[in-house]
N, C-alpha and C positions, 0 to 999 in steps of 0.2 A: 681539289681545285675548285669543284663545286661550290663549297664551304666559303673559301676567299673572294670569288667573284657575288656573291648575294652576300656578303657583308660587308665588304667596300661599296656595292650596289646598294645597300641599305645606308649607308653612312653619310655617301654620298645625298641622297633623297633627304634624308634628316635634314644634311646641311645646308641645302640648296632654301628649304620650305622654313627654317628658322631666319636663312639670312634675307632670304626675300620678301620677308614678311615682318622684318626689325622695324619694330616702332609704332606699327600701325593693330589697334586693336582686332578690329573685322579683318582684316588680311588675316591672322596669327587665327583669330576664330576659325574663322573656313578651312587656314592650309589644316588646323589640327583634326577637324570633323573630316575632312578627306583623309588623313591619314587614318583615323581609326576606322569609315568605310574600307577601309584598303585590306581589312583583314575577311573581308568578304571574297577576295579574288584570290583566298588561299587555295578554293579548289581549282580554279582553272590554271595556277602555277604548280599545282602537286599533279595533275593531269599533263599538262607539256610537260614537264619534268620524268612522271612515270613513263612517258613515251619515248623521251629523248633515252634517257638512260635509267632502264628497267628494276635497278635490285633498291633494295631499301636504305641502303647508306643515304643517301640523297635525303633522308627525309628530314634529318635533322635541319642541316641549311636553311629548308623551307621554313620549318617551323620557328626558326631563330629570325630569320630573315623578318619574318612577320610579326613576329613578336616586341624588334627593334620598332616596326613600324608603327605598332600599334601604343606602344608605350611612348614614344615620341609622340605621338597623336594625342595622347591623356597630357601628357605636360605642355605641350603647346595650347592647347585648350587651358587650362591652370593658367599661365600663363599671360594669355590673352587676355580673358578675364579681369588678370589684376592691372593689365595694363592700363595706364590711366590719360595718357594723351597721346597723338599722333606725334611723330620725329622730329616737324617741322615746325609745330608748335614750342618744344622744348627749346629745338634752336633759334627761334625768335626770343621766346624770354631771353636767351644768355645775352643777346647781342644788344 
């Protein structure tokens, strides 16, 4: 159960920080260098977690959990990078 809630929890987070950040270089920059800080907070989620419920099953989730986060974090950065104009500039050219 552990398992399913941290990776819809991670999935969800990818998709929130790609859609809220379409189009825009420096947004896409940022959300991706937080995402891959975010593998820093793997100890304090493997400590709540060893507290909540004690045996080692659990460990996996975390590790998976974080690892979505962090890879998500390296291609949004790519990403970013390549992007070349803001949203709204695109949609003035068309019009």
């Amino acid at each position: 159960m552990l398992f399913v809630i941290l990776l819809i929890f991670s999935l969800v987070i990818v998709y929130l920080s790609f859609e809220l950040s379409k189009g825009n270089k420096m947004k896409r920059i940022i959300t991706g260098v937080i995402l891959v800080l975010s593998i820093f907070a793997y100890l304090l989620t493997f400590t709540l977690i060893m507290e909540i419920k004690p045996d080692w099953d659990s460990l996996a989730p975390i590790i998976i959990f974080h690892l979505i986060l962090l890879l998500s974090g390296i291609i949004a950065v790519i990403v970013g990078v390549l992007t070349k104009t803001k949203l709204n500039e695109i949609q003035r050219m068309n019009e």
